[in-house]
N, CA, C and O atoms as a Maestro MAE file, in Angstrom:
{
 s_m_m2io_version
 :::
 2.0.0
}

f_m_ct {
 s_m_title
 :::
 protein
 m_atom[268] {
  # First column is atom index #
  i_m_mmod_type
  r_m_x_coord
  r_m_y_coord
  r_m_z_coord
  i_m_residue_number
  s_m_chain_name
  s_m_pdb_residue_name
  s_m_pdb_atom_name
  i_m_atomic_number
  :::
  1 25 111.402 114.135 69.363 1 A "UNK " " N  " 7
  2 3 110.024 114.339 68.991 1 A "UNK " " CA " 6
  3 2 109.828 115.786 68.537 1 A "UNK " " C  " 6
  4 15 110.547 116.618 69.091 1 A "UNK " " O  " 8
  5 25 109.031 116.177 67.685 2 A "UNK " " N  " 7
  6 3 109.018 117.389 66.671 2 A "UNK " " CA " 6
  7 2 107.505 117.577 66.958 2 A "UNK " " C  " 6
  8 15 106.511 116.856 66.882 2 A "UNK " " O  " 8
  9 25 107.828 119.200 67.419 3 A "UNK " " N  " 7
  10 3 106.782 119.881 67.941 3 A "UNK " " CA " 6
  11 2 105.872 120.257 66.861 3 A "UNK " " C  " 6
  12 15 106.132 121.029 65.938 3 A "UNK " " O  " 8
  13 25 104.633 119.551 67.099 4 A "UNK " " N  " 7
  14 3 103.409 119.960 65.903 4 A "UNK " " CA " 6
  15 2 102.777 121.428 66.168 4 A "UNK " " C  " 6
  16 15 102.842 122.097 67.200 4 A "UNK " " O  " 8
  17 25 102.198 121.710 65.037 5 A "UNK " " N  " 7
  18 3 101.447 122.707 64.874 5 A "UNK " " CA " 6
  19 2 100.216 122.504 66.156 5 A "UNK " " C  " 6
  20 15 99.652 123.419 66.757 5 A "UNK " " O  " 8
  21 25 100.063 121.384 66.298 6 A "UNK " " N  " 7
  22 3 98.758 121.260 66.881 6 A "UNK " " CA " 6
  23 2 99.092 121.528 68.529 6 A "UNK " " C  " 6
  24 15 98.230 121.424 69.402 6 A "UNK " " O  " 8
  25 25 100.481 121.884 68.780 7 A "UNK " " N  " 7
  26 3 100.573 121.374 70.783 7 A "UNK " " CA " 6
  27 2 99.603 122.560 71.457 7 A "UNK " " C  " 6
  28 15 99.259 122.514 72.638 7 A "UNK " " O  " 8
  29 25 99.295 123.403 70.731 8 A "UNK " " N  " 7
  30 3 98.816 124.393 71.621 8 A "UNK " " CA " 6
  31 2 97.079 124.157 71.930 8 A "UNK " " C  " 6
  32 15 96.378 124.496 72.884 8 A "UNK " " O  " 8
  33 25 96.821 123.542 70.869 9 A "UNK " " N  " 7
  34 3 95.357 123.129 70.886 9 A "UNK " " CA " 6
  35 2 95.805 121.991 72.403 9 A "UNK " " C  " 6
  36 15 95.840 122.523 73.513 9 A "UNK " " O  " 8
  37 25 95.974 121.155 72.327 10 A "UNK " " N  " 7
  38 3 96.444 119.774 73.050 10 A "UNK " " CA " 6
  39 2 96.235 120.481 74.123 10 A "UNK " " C  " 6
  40 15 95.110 120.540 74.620 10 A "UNK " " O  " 8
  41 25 97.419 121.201 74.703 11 A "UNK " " N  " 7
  42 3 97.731 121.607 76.022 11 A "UNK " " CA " 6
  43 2 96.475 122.639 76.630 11 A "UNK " " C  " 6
  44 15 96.108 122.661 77.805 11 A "UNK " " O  " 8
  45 25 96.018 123.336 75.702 12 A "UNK " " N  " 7
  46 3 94.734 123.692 76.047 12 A "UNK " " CA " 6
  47 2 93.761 123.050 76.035 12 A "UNK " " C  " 6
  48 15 92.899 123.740 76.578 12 A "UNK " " O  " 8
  49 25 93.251 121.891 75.668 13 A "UNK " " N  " 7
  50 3 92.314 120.911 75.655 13 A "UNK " " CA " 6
  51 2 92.395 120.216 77.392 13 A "UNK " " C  " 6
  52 15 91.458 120.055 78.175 13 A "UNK " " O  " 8
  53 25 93.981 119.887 77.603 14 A "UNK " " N  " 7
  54 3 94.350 119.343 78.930 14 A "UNK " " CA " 6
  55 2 94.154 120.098 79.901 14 A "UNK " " C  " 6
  56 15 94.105 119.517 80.985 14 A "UNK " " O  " 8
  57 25 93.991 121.456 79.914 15 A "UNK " " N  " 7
  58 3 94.169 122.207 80.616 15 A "UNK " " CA " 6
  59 2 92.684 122.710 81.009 15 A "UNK " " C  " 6
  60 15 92.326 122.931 82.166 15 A "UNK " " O  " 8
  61 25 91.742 122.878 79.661 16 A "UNK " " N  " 7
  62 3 90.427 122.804 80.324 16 A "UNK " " CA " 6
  63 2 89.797 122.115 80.867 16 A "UNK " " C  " 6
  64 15 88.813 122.390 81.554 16 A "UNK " " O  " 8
  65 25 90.407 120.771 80.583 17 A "UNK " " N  " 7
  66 3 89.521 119.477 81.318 17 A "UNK " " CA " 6
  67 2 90.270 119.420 82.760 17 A "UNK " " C  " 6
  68 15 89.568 119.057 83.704 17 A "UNK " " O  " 8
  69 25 91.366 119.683 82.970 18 A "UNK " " N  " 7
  70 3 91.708 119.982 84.392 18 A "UNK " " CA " 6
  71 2 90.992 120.886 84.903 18 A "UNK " " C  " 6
  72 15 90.615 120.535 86.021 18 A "UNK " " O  " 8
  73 25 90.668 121.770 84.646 19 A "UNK " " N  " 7
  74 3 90.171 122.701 84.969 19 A "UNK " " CA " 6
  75 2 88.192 122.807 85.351 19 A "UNK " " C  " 6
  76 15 87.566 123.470 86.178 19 A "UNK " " O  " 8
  77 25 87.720 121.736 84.210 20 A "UNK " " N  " 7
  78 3 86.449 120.917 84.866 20 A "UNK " " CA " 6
  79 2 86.230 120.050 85.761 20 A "UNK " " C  " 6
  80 15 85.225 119.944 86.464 20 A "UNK " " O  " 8
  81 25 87.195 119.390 85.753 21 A "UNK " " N  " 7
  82 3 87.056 118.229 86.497 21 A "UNK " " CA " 6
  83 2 87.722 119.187 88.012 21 A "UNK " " C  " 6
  84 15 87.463 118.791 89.148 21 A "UNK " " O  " 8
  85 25 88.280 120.009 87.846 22 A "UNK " " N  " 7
  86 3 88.209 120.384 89.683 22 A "UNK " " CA " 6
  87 2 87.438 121.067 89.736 22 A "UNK " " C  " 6
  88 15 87.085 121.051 90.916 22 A "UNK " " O  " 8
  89 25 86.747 121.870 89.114 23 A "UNK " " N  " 7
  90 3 85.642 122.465 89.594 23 A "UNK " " CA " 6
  91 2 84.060 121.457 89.534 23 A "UNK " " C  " 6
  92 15 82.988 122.002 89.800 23 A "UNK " " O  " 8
  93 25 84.098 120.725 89.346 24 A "UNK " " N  " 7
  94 3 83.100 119.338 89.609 24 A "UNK " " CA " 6
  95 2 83.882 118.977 91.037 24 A "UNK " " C  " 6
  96 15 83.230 118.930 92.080 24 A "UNK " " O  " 8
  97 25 85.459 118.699 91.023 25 A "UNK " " N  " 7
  98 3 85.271 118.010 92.510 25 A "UNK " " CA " 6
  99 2 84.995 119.126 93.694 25 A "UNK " " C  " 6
  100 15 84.491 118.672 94.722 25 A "UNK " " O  " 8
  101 25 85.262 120.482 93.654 26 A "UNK " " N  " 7
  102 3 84.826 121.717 94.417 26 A "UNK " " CA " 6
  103 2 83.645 121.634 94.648 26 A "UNK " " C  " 6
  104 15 83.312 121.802 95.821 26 A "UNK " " O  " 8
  105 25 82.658 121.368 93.705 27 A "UNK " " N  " 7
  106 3 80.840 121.338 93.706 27 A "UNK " " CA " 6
  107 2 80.420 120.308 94.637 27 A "UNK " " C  " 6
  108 15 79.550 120.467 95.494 27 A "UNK " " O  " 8
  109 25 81.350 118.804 94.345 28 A "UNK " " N  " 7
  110 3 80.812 117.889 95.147 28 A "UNK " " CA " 6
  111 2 81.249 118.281 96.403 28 A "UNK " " C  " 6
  112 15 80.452 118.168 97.335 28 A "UNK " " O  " 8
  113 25 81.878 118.529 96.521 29 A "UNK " " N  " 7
  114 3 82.616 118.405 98.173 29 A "UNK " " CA " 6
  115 2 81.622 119.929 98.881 29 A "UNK " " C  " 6
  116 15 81.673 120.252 100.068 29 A "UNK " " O  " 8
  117 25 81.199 120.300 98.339 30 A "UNK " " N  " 7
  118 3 80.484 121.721 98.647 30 A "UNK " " CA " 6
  119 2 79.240 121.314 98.980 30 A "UNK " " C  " 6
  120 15 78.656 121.517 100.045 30 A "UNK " " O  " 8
  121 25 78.847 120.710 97.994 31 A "UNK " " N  " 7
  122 3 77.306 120.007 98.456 31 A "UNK " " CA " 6
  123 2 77.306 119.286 99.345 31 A "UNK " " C  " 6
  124 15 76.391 119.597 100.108 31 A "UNK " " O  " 8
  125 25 77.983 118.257 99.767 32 A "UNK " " N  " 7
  126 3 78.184 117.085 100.495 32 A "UNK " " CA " 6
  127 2 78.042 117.545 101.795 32 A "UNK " " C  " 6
  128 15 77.377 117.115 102.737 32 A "UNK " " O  " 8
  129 25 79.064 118.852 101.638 33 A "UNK " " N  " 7
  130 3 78.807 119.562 103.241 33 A "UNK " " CA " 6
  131 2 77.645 120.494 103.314 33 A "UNK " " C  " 6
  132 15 77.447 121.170 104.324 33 A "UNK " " O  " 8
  133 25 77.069 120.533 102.534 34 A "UNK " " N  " 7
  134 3 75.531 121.455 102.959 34 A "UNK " " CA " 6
  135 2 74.514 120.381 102.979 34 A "UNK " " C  " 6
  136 15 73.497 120.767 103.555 34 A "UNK " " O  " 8
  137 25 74.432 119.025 102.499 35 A "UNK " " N  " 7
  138 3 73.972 118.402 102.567 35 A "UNK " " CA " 6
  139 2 73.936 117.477 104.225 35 A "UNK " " C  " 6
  140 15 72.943 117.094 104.844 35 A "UNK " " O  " 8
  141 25 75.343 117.338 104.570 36 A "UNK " " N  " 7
  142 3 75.410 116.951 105.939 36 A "UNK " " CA " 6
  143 2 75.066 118.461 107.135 36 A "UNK " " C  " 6
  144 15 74.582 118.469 108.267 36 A "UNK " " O  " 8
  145 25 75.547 119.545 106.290 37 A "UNK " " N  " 7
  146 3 74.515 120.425 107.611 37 A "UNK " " CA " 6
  147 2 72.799 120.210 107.483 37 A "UNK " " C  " 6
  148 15 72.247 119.664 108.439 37 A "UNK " " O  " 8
  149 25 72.217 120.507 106.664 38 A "UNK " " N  " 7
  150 3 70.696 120.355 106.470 38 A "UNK " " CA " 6
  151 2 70.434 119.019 107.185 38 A "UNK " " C  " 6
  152 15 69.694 119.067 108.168 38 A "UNK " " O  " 8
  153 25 71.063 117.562 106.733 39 A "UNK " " N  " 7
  154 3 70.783 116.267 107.365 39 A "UNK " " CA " 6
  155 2 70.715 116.397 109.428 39 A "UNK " " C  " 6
  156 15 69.993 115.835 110.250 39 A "UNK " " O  " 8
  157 25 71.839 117.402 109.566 40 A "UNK " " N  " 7
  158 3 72.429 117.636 110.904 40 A "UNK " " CA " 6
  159 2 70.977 118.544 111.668 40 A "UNK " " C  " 6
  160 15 70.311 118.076 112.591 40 A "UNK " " O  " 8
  161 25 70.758 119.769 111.081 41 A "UNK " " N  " 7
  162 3 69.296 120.075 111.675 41 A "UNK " " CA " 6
  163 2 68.446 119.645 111.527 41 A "UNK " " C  " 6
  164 15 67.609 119.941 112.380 41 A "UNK " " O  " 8
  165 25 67.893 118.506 110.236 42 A "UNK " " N  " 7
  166 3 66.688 118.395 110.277 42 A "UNK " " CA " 6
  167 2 66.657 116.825 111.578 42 A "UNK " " C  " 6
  168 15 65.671 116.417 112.191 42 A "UNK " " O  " 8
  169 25 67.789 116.390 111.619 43 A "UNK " " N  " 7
  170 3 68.282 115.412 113.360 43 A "UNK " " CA " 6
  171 2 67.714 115.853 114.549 43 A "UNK " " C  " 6
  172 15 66.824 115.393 115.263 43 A "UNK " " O  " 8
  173 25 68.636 117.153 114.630 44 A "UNK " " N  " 7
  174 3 67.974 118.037 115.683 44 A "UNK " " CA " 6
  175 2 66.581 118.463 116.008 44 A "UNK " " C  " 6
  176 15 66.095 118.748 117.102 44 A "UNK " " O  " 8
  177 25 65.956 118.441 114.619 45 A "UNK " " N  " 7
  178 3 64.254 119.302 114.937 45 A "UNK " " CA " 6
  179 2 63.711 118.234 115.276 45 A "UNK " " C  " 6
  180 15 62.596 118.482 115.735 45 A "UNK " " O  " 8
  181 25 64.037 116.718 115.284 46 A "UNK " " N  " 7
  182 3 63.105 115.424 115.830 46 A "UNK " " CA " 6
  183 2 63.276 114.275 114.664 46 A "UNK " " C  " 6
  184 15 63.340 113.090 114.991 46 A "UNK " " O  " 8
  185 25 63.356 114.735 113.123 47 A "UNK " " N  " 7
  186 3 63.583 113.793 112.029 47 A "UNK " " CA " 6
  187 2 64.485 112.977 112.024 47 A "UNK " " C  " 6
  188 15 65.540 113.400 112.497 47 A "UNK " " O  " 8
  189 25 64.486 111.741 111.594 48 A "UNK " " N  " 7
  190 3 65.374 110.848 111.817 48 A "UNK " " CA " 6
  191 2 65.426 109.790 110.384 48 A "UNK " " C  " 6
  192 15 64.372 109.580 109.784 48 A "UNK " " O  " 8
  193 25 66.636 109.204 109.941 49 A "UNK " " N  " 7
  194 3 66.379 108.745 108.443 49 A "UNK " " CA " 6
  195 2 66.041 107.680 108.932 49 A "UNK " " C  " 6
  196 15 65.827 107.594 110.141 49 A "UNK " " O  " 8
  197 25 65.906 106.532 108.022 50 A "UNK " " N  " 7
  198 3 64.806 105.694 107.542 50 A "UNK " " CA " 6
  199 2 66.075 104.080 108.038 50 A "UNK " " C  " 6
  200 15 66.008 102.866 108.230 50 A "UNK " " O  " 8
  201 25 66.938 105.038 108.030 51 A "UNK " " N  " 7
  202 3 68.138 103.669 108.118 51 A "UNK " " CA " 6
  203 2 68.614 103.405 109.481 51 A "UNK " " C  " 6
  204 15 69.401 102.544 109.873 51 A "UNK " " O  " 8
  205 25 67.750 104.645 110.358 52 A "UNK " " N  " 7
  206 3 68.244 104.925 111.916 52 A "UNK " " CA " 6
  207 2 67.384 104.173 112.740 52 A "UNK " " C  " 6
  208 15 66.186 103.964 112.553 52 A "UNK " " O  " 8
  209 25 68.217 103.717 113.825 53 A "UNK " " N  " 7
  210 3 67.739 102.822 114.440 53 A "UNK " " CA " 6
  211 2 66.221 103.440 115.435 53 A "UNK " " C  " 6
  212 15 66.088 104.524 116.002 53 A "UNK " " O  " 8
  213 25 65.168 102.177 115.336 54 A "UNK " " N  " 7
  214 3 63.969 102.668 115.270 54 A "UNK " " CA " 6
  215 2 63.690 102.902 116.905 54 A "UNK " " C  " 6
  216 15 63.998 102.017 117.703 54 A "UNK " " O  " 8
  217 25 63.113 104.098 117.321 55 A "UNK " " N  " 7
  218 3 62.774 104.706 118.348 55 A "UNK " " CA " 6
  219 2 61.644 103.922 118.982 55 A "UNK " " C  " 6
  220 15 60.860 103.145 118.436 55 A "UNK " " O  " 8
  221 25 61.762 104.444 120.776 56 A "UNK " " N  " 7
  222 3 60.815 103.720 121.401 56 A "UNK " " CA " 6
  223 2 59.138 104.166 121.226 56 A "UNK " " C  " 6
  224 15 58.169 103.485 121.561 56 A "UNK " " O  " 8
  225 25 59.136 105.173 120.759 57 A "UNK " " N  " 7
  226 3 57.762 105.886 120.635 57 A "UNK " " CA " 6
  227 2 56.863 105.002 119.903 57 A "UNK " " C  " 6
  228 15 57.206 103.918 119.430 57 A "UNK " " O  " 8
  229 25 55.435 105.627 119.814 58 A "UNK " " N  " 7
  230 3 54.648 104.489 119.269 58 A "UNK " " CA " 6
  231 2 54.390 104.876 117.375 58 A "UNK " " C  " 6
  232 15 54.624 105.955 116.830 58 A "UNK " " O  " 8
  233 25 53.962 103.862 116.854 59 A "UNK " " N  " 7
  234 3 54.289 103.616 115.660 59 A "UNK " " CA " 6
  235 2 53.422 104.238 114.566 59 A "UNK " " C  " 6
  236 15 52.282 103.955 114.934 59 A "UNK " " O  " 8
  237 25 53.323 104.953 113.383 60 A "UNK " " N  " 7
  238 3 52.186 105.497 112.989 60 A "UNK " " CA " 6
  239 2 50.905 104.270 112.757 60 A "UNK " " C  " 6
  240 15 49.774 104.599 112.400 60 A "UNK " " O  " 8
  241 25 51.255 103.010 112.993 61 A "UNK " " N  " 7
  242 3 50.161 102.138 113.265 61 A "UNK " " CA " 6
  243 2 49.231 102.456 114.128 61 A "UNK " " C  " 6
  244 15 48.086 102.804 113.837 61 A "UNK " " O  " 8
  245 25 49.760 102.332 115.391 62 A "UNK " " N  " 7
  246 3 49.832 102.588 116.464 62 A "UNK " " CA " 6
  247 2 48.764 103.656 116.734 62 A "UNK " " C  " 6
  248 15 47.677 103.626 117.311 62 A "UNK " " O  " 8
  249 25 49.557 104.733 116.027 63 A "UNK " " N  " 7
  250 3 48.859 106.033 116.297 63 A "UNK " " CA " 6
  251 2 47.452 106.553 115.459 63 A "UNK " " C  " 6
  252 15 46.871 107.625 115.625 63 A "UNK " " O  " 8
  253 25 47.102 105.482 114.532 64 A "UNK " " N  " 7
  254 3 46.143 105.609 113.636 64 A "UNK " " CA " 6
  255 2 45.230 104.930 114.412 64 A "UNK " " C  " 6
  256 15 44.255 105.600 114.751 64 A "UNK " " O  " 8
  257 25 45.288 103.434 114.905 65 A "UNK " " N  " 7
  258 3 44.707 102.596 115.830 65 A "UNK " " CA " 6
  259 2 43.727 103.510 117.039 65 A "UNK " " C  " 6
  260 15 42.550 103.288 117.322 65 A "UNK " " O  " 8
  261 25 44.482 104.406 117.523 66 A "UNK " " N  " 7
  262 3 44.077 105.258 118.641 66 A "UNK " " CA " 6
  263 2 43.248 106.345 118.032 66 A "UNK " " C  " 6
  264 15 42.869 107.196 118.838 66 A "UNK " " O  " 8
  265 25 42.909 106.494 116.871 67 A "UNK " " N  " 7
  266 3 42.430 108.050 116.873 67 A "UNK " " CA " 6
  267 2 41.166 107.109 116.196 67 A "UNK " " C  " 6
  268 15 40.127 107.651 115.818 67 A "UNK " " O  " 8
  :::
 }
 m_bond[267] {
  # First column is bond index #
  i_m_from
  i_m_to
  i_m_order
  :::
  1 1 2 1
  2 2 3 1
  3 3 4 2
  4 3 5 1
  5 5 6 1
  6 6 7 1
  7 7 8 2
  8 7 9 1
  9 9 10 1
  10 10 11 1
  11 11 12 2
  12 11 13 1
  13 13 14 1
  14 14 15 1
  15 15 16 2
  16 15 17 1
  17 17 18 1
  18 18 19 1
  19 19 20 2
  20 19 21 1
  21 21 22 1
  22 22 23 1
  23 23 24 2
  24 23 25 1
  25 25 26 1
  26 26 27 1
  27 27 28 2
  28 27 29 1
  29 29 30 1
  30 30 31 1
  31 31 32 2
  32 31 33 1
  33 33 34 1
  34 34 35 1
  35 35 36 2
  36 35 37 1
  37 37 38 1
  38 38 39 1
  39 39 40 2
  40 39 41 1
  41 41 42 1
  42 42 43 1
  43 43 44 2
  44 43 45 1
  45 45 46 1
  46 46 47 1
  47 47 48 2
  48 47 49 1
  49 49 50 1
  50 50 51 1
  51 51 52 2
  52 51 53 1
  53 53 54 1
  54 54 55 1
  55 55 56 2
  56 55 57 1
  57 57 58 1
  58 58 59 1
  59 59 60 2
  60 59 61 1
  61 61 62 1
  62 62 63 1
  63 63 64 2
  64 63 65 1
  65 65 66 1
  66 66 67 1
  67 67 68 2
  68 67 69 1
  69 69 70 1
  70 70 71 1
  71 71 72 2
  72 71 73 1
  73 73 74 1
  74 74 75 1
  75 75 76 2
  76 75 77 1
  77 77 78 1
  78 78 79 1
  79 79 80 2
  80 79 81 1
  81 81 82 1
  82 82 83 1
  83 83 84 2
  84 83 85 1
  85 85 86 1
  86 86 87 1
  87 87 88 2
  88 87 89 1
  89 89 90 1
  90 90 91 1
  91 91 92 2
  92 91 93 1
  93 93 94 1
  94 94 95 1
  95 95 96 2
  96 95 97 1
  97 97 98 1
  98 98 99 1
  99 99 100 2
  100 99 101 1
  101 101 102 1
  102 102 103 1
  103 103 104 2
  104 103 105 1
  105 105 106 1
  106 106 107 1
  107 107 108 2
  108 107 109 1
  109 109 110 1
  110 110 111 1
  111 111 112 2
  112 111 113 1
  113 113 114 1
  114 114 115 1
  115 115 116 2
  116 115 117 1
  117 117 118 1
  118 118 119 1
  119 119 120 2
  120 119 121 1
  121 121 122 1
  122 122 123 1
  123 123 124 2
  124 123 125 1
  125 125 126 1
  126 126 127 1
  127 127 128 2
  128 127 129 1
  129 129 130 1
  130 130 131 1
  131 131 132 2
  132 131 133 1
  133 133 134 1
  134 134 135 1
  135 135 136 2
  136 135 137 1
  137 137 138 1
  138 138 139 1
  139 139 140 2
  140 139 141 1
  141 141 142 1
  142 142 143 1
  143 143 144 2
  144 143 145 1
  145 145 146 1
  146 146 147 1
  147 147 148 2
  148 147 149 1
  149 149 150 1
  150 150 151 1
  151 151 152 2
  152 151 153 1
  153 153 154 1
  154 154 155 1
  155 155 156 2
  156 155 157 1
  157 157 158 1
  158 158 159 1
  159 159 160 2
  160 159 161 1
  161 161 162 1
  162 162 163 1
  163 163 164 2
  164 163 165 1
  165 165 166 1
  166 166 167 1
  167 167 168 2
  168 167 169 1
  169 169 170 1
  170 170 171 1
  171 171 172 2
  172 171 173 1
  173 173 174 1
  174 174 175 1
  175 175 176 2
  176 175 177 1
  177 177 178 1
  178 178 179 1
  179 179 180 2
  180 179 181 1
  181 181 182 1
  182 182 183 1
  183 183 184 2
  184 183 185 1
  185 185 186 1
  186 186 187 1
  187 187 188 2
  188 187 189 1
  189 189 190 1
  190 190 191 1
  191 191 192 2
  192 191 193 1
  193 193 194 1
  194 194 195 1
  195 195 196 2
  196 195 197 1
  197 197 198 1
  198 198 199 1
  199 199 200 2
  200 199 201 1
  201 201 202 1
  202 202 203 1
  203 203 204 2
  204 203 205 1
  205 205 206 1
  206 206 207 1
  207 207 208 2
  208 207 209 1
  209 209 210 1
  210 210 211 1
  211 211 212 2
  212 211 213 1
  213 213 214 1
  214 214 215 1
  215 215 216 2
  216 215 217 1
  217 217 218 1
  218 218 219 1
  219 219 220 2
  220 219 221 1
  221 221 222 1
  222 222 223 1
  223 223 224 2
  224 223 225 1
  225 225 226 1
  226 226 227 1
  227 227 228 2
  228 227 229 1
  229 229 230 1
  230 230 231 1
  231 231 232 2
  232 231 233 1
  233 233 234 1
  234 234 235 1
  235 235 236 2
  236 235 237 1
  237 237 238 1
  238 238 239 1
  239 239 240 2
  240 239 241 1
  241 241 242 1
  242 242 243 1
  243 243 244 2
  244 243 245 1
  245 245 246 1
  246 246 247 1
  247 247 248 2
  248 247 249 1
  249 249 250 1
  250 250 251 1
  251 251 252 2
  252 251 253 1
  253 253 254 1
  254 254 255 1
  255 255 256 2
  256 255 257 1
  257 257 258 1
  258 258 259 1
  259 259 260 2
  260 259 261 1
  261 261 262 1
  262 262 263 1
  263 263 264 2
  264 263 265 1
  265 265 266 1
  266 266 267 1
  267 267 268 2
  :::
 }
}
């Protein structure tokens, strides 16, 4: 196989897109974990997601009913 004029473009083309694509997977994996710390305190301050199993306290029904 006979080396084109063009390999240097090529190998630099390959080389920047390596070079995006890990710095996209660096970003995700970066967020993911600031995202699970923030999720982790806002646990702690009393918040709880929407998918978590529902607490014994009374319900904002509940609590509208009463006032």
């Amino acid at each position: 196989m006979e080396m084109t004029p063009h390999l240097p473009f090529i190998v630099a083309a390959y080389a920047a897109a390596a070079v995006v694509v890990g710095a996209l997977i660096v970003w995700i994996v970066h967020d993911y974990r600031a995202q699970q710390r923030t999720l982790a305190q806002l646990e702690m301050q009393g918040f709880s997601r929407r998918s978590a199993p529902a607490r014994s306290g009374p319900t904002m029904e509940q609590v509208k009913e009463r006032i």
